[in-house]
mmCIF file of the C-alpha atoms, coordinates in Angstrom:
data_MODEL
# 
_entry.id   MODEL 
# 
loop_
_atom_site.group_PDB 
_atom_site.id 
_atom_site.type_symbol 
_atom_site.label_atom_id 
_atom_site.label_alt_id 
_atom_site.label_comp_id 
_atom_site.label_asym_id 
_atom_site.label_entity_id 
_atom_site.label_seq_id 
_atom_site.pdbx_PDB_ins_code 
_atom_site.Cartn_x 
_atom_site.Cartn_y 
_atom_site.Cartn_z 
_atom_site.occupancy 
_atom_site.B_iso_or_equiv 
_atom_site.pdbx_formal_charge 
_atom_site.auth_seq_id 
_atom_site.auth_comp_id 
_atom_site.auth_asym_id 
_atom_site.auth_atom_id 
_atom_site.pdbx_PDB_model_num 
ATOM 1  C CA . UNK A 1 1  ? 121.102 -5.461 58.109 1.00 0.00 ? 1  UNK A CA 1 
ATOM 2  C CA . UNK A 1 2  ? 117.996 -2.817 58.432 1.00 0.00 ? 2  UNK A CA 1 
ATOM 3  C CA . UNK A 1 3  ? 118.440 0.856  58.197 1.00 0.00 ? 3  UNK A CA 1 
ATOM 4  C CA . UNK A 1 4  ? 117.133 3.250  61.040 1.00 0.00 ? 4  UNK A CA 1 
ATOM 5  C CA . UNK A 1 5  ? 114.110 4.660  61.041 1.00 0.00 ? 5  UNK A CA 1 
ATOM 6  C CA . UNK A 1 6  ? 113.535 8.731  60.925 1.00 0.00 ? 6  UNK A CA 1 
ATOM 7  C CA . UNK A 1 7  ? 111.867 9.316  64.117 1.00 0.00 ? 7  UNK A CA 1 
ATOM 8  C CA . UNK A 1 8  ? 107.837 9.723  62.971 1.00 0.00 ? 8  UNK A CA 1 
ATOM 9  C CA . UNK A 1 9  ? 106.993 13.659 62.546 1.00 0.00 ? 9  UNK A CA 1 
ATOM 10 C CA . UNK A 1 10 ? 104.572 15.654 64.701 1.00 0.00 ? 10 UNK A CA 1 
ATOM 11 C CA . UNK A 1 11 ? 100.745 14.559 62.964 1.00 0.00 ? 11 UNK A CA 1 
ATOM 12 C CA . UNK A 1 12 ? 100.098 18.549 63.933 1.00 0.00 ? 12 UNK A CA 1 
ATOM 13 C CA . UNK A 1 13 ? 101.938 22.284 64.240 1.00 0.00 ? 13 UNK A CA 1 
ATOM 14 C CA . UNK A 1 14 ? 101.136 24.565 66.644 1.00 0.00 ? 14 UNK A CA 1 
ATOM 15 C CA . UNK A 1 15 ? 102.535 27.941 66.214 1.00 0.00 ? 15 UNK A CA 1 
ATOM 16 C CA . UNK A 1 16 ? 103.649 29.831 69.000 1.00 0.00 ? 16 UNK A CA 1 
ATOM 17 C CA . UNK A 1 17 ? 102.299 33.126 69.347 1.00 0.00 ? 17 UNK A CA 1 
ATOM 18 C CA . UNK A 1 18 ? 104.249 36.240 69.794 1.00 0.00 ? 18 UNK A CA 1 
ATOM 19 C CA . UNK A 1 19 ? 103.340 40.171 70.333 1.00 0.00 ? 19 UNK A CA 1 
ATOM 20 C CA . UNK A 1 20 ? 105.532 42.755 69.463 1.00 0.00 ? 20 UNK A CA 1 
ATOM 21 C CA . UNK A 1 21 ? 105.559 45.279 71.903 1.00 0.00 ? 21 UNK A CA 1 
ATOM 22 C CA . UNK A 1 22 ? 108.245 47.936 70.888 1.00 0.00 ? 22 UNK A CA 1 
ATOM 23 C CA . UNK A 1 23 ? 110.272 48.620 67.367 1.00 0.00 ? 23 UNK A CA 1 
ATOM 24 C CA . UNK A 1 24 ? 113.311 50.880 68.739 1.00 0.00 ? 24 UNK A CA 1 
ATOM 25 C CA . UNK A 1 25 ? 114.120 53.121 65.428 1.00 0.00 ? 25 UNK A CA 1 
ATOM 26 C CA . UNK A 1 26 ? 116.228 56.444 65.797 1.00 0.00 ? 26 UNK A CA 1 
ATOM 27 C CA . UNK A 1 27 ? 113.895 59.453 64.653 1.00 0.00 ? 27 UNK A CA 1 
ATOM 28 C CA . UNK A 1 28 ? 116.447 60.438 62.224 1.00 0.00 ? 28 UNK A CA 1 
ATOM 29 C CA . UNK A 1 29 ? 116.636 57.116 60.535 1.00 0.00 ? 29 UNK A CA 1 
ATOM 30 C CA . UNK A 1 30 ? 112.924 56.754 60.323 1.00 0.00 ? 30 UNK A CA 1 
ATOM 31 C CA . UNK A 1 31 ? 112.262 60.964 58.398 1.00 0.00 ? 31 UNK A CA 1 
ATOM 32 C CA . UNK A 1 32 ? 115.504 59.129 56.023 1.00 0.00 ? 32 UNK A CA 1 
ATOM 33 C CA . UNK A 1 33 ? 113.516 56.006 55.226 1.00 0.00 ? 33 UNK A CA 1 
ATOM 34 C CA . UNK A 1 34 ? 110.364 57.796 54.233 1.00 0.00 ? 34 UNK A CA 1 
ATOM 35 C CA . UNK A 1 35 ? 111.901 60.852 52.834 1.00 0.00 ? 35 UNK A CA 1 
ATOM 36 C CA . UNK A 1 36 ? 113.730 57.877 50.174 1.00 0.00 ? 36 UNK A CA 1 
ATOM 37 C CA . UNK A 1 37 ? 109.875 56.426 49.900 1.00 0.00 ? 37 UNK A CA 1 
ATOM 38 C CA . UNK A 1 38 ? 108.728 60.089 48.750 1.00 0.00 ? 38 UNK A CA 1 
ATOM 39 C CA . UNK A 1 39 ? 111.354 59.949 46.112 1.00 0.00 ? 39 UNK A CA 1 
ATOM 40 C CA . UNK A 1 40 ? 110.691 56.451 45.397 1.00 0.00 ? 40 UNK A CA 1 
ATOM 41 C CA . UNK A 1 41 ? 106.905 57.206 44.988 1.00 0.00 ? 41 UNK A CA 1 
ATOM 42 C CA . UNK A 1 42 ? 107.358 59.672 42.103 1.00 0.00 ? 42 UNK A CA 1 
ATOM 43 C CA . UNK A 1 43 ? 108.212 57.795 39.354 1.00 0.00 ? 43 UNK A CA 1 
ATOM 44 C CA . UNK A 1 44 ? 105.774 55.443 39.777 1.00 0.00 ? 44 UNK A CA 1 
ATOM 45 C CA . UNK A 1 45 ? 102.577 57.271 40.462 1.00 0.00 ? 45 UNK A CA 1 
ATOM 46 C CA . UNK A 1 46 ? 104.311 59.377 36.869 1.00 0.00 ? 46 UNK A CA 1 
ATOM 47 C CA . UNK A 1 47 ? 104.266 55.869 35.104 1.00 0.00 ? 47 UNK A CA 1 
ATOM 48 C CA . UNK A 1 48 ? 101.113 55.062 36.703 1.00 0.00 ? 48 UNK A CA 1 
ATOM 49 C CA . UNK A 1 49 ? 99.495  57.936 35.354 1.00 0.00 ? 49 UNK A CA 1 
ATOM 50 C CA . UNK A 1 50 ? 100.619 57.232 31.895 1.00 0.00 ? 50 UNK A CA 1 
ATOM 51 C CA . UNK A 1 51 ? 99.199  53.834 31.576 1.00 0.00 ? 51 UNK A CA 1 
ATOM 52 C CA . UNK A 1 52 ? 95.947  54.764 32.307 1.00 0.00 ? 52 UNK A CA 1 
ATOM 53 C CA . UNK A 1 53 ? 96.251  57.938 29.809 1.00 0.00 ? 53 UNK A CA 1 
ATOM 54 C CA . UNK A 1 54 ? 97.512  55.841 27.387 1.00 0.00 ? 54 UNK A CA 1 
ATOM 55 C CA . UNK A 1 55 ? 93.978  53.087 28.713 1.00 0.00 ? 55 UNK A CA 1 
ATOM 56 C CA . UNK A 1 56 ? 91.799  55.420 29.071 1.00 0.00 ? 56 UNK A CA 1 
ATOM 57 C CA . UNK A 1 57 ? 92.604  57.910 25.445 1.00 0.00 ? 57 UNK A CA 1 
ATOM 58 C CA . UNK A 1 58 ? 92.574  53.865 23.242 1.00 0.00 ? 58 UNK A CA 1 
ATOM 59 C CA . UNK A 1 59 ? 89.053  53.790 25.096 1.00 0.00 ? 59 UNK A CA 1 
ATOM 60 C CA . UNK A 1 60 ? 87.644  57.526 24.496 1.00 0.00 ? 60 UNK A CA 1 
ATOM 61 C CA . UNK A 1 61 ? 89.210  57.553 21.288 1.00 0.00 ? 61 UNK A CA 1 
ATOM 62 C CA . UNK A 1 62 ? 87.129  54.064 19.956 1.00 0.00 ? 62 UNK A CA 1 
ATOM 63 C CA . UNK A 1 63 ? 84.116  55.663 21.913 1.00 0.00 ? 63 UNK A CA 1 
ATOM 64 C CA . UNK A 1 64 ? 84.659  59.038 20.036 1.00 0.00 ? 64 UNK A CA 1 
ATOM 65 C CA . UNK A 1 65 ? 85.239  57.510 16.578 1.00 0.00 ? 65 UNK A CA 1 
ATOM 66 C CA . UNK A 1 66 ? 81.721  55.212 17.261 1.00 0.00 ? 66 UNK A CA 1 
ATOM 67 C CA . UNK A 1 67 ? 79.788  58.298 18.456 1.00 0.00 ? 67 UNK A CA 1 
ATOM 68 C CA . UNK A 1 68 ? 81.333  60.803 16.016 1.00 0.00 ? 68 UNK A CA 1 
ATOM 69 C CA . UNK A 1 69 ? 81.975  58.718 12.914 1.00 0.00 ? 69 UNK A CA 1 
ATOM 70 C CA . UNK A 1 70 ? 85.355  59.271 12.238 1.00 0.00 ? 70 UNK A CA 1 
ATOM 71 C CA . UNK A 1 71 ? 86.086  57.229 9.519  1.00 0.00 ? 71 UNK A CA 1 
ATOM 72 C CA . UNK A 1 72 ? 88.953  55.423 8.979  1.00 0.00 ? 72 UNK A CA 1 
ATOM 73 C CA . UNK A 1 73 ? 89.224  54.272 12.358 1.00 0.00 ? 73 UNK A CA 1 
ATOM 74 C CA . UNK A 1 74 ? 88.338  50.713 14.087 1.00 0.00 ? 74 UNK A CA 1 
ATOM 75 C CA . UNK A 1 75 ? 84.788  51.806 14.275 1.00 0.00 ? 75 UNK A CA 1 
ATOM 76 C CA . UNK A 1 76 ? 84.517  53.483 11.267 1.00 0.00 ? 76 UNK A CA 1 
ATOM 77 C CA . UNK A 1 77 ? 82.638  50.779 9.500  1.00 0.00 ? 77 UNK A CA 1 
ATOM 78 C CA . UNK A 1 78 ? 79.985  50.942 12.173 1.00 0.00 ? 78 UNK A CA 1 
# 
């Protein structure tokens, strides 16, 4: 007794191409989703800022202590 065989797949896929030639959105709807981006935007260009304060003050602050001596710090020996 054999088992069928799966019909053979395509050796190739050709997509079919599509335009999009209107998005219907109510005004209203459209001001509400980027007035909630605004908002959304906030915190992260805030937590954005602090990383690279936080980057950029470890990298002054080793370039400071080389230039300047401060001693006790991770260039202090230099």
């Amino acid at each position: 007794m054999t088992m069928p065989q799966a019909p053979a797949a395509p050796a190739t896929y050709q997509p079919t191409p599509i335009t999009i030639t209107s998005i219907d959105v109510p005004f209203t709807r459209l001001v509400g989703f980027f007035f909630k981006a605004a908002l959304a935007a906030i915190p992260a260009v805030i937590a954005v800022a602090l990383v690279l304060k936080v980057i950029g003050g470890l990298l002054f602050w080793g370039v400071g202590a080389w230039r300047y001596g401060y001693m006790g710090g991770p260039f202090g020996w230099l």
